[in-house]
PANU-236463 format. One line per field, with one value per residue: residue in one letter; y, z, x of N, C-alpha, C in turn; residue number from 1. Coordinates in nm, 3 decimals, decimal comma, always signed. Example, Ala and Ser with C-alpha at 12.3 -4.5 7.8 and 13.67 -1.06 7.14 Angstrom:
resn = (A/S)
n_c2 = (-0,569/-0,225)
n_c3 = (+0,780/+0,708)
n_c1 = (+1,319/+1,285)
ca_c2 = (-0,450/-0,106)
ca_c3 = (+0,780/+0,714)
ca_c1 = (+1,230/+1,367)
c_c2 = (-0,330/+0,003)
c_c3 = (+0,780/+0,787)
c_c1 = (+1,320/+1,290)
resi = (1/2)
! end
This chain:
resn = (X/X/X/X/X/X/X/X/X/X/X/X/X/X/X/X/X/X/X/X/X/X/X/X/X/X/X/X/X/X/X/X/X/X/X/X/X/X/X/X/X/X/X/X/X/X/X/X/X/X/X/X/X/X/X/X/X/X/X/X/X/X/X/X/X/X/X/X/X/X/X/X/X/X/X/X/X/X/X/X/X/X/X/X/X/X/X/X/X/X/X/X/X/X/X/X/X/X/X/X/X/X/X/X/X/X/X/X/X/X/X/X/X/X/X/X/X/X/X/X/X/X/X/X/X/X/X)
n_c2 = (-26,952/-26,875/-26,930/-26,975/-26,912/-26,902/-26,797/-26,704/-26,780/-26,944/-26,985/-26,792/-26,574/-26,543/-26,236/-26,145/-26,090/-26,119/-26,167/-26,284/-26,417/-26,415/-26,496/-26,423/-26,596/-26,595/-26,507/-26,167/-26,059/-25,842/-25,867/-26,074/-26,179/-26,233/-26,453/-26,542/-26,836/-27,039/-27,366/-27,535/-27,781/-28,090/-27,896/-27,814/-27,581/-27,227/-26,926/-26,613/-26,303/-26,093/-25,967/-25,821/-25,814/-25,601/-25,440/-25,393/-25,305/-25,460/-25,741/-25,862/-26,137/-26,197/-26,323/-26,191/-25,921/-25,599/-25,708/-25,836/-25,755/-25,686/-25,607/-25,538/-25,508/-25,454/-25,423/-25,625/-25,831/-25,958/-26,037/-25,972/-26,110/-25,940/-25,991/-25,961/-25,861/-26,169/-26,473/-26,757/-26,944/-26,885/-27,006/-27,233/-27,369/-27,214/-27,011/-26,858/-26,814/-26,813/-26,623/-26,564/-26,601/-26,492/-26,153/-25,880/-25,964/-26,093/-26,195/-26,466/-26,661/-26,901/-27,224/-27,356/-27,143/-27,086/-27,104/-27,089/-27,251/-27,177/-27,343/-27,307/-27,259/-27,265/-27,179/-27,095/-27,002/-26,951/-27,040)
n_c3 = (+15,895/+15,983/+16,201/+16,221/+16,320/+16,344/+16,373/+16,472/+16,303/+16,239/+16,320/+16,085/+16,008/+15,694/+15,549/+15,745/+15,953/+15,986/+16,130/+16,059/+16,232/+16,182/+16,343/+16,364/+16,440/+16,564/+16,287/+16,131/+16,033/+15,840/+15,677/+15,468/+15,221/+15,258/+15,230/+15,239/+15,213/+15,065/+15,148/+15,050/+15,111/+14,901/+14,712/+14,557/+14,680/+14,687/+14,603/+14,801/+14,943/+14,912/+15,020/+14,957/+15,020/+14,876/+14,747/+14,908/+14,849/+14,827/+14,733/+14,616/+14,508/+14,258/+14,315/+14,575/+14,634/+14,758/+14,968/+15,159/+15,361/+15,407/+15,661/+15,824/+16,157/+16,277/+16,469/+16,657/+16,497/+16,367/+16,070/+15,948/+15,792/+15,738/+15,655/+15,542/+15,464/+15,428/+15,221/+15,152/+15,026/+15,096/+15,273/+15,428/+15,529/+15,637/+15,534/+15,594/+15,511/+15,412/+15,228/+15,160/+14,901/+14,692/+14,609/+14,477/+14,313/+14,459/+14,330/+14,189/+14,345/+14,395/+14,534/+14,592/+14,590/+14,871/+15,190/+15,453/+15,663/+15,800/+16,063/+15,984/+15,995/+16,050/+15,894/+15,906/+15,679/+15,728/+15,550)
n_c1 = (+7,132/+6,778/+6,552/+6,226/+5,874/+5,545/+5,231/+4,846/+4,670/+4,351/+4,018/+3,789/+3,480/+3,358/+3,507/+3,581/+3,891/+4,256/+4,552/+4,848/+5,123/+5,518/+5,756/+6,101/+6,455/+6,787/+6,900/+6,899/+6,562/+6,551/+6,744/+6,696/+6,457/+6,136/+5,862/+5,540/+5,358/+5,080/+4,916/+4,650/+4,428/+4,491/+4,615/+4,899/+5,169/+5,148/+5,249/+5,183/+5,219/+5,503/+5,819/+6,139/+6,467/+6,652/+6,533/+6,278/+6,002/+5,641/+5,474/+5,218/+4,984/+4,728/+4,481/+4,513/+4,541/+4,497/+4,322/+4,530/+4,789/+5,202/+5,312/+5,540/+5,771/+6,073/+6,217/+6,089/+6,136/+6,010/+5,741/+5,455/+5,157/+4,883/+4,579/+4,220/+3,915/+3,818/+3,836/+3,628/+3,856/+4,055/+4,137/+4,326/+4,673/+4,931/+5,252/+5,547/+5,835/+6,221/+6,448/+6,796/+6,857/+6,707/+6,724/+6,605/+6,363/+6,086/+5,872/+5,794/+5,787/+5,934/+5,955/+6,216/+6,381/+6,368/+6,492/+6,457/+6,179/+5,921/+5,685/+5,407/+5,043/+4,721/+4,431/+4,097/+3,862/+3,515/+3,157)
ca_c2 = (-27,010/-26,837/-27,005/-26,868/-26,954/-26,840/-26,770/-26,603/-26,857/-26,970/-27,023/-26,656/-26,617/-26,497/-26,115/-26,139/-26,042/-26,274/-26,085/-26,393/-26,344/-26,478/-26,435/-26,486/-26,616/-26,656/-26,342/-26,037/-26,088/-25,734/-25,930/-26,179/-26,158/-26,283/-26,476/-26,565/-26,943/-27,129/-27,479/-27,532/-27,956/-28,093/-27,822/-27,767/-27,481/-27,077/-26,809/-26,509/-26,218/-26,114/-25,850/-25,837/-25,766/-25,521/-25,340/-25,347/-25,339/-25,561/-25,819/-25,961/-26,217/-26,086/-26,340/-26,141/-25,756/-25,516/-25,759/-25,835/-25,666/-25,781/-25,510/-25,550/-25,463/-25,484/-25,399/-25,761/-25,920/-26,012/-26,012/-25,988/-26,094/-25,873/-26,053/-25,862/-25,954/-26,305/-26,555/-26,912/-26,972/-26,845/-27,155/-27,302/-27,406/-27,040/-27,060/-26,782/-26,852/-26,682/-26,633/-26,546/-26,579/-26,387/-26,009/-25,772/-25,951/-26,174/-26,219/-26,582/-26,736/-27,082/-27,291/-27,436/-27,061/-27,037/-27,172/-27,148/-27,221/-27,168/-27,472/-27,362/-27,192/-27,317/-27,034/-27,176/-26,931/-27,064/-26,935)
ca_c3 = (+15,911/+16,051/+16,269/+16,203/+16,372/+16,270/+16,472/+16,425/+16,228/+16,305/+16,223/+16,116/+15,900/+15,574/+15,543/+15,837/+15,931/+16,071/+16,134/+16,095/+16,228/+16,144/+16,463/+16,331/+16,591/+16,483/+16,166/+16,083/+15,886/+15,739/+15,598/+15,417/+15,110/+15,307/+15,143/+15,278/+15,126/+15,138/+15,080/+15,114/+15,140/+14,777/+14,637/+14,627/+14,783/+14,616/+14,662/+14,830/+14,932/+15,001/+15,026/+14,882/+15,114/+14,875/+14,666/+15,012/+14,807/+14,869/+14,572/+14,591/+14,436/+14,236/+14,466/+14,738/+14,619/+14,768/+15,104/+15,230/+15,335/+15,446/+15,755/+15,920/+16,267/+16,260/+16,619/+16,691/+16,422/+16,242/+15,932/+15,906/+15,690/+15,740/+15,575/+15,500/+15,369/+15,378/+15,183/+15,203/+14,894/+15,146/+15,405/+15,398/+15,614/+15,567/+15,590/+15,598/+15,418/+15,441/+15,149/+15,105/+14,735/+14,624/+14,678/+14,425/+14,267/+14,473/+14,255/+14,095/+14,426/+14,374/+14,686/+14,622/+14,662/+14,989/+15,272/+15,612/+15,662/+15,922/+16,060/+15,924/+16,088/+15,992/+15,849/+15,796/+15,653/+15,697/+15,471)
ca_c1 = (+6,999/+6,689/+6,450/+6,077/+5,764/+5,452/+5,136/+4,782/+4,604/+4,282/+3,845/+3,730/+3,383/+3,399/+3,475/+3,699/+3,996/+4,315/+4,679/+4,955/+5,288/+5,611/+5,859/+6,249/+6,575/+6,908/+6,939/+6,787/+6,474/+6,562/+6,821/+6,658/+6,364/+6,051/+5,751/+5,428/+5,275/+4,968/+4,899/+4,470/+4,365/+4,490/+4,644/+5,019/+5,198/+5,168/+5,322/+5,068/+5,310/+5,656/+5,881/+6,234/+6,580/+6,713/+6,434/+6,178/+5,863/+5,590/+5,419/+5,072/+4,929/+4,596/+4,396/+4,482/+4,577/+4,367/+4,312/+4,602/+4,920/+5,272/+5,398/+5,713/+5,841/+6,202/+6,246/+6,058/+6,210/+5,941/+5,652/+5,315/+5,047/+4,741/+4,450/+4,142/+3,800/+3,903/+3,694/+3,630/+3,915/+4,167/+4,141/+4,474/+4,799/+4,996/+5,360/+5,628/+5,971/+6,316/+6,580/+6,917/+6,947/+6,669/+6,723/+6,522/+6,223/+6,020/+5,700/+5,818/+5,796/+6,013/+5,987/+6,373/+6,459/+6,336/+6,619/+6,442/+6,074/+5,786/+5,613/+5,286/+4,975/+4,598/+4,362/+4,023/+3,708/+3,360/+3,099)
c_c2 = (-26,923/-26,934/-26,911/-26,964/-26,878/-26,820/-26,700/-26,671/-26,876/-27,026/-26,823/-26,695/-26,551/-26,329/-26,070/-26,109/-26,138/-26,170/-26,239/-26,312/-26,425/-26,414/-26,498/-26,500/-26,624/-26,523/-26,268/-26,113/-25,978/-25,794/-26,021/-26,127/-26,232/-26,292/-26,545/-26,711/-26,973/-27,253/-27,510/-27,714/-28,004/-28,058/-27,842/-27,612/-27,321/-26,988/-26,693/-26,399/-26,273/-25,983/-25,906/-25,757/-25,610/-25,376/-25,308/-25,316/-25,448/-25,636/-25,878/-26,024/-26,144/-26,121/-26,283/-25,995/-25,675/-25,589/-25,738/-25,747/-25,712/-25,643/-25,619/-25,513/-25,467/-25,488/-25,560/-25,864/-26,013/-25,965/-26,045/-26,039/-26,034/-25,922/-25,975/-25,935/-26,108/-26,356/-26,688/-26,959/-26,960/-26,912/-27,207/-27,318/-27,276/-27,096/-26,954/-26,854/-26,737/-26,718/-26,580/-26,468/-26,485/-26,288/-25,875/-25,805/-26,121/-26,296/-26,381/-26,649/-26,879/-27,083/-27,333/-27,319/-27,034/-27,151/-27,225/-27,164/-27,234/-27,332/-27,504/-27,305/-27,198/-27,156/-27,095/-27,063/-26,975/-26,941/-26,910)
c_c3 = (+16,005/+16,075/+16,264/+16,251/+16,322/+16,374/+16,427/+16,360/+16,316/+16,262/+16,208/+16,023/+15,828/+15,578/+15,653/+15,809/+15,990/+16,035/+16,150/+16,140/+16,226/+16,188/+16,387/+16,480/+16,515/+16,371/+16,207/+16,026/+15,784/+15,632/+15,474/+15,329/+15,179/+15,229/+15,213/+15,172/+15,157/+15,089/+15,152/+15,040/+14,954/+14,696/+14,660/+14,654/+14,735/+14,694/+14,698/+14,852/+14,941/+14,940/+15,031/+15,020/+15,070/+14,827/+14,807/+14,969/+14,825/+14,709/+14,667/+14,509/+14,337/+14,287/+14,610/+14,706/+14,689/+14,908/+15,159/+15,200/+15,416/+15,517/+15,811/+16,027/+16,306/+16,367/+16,698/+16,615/+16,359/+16,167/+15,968/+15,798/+15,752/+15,651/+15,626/+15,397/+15,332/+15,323/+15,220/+15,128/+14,972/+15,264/+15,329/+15,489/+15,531/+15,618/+15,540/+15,583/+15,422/+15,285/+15,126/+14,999/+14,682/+14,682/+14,618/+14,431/+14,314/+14,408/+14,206/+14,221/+14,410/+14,501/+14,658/+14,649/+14,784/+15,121/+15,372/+15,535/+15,790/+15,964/+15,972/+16,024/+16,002/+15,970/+15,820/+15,810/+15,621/+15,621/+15,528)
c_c1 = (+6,918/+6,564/+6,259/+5,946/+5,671/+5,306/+5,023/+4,682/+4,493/+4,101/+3,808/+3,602/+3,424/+3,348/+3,521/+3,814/+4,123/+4,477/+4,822/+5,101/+5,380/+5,738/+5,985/+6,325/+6,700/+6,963/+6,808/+6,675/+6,480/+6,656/+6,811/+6,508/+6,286/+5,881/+5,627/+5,359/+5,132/+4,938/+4,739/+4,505/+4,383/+4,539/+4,788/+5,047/+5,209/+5,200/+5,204/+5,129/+5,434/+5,730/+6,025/+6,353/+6,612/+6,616/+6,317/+5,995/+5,808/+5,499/+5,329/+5,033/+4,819/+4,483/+4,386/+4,527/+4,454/+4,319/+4,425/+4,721/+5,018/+5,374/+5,511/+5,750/+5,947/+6,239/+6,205/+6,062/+6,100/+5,785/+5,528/+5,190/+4,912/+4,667/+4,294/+4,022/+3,798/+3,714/+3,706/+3,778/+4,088/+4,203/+4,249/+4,581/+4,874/+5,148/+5,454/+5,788/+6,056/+6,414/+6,647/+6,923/+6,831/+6,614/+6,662/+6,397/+6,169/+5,898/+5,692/+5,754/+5,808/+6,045/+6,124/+6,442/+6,467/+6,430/+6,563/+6,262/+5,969/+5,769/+5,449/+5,136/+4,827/+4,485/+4,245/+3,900/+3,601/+3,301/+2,964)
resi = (1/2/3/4/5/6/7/8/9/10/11/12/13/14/15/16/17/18/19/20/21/22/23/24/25/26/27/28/29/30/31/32/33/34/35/36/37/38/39/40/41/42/43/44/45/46/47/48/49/50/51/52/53/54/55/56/57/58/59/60/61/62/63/64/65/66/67/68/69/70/71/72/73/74/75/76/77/78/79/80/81/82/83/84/85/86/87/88/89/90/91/92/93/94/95/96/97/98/99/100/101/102/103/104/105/106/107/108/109/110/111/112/113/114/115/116/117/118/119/120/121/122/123/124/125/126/127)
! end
């Protein structure tokens, strides 16, 4: 089990920028296939990035390609989401996820794969 907190969230205006982070305790996070969610007021929960244990490439959504990006610091044990040009569409509770079981191809993003999870970190873009 990895313990992950999340941090970074916040009010930016639209066309802003907002750096989340997602501190691990307990494992590696190199270890583990790490996915970035968001659940906005209503909606349920999608997948936005994530980067894979064994393959190390990163997957974007196509709502967010070209904004955001999902660095790593391995040395401080944990993930980034870099968000970029944000818009209003991208207000949402963000939440960083760890898994085990899946180790090449992230892109599906199924919440029952995901083991540990964040608490959750508020993102909201005025227009």
């Amino acid at each position: 089990e990895v313990q992950l907190v999340e941090s970074g969230g916040g009010l930016v205006q639209a066309g802003g920028s907002l750096r989340l982070s997602c501190a691990a305790s307990g494992r590696l996070l190199a270890d583990y296939t790490i996915a970035w969610f968001r659940q906005a007021p209503g909606k349920g929960r999608e997948g936005v990035s994530c980067i894979s244990s064994r393959v190390g490439l990163p997957h974007y959504v196509d709502s967010v390609k070209g904004r955001f990006t999902i660095p790593a610091d391995n040395a401080k044990n944990t993930v980034y989401l870099q968000m970029n040009s944000l818009k209003p569409e991208d207000t949402a509770v963000y939440y960083c996820a760890a898994s085990r079981g899946v180790a090449y191809y992230c892109s599906d993003y199924v919440l029952s794969e995901y083991d540990d999870w964040g608490q959750g970190t508020q993102v909201t873009v005025s227009s």
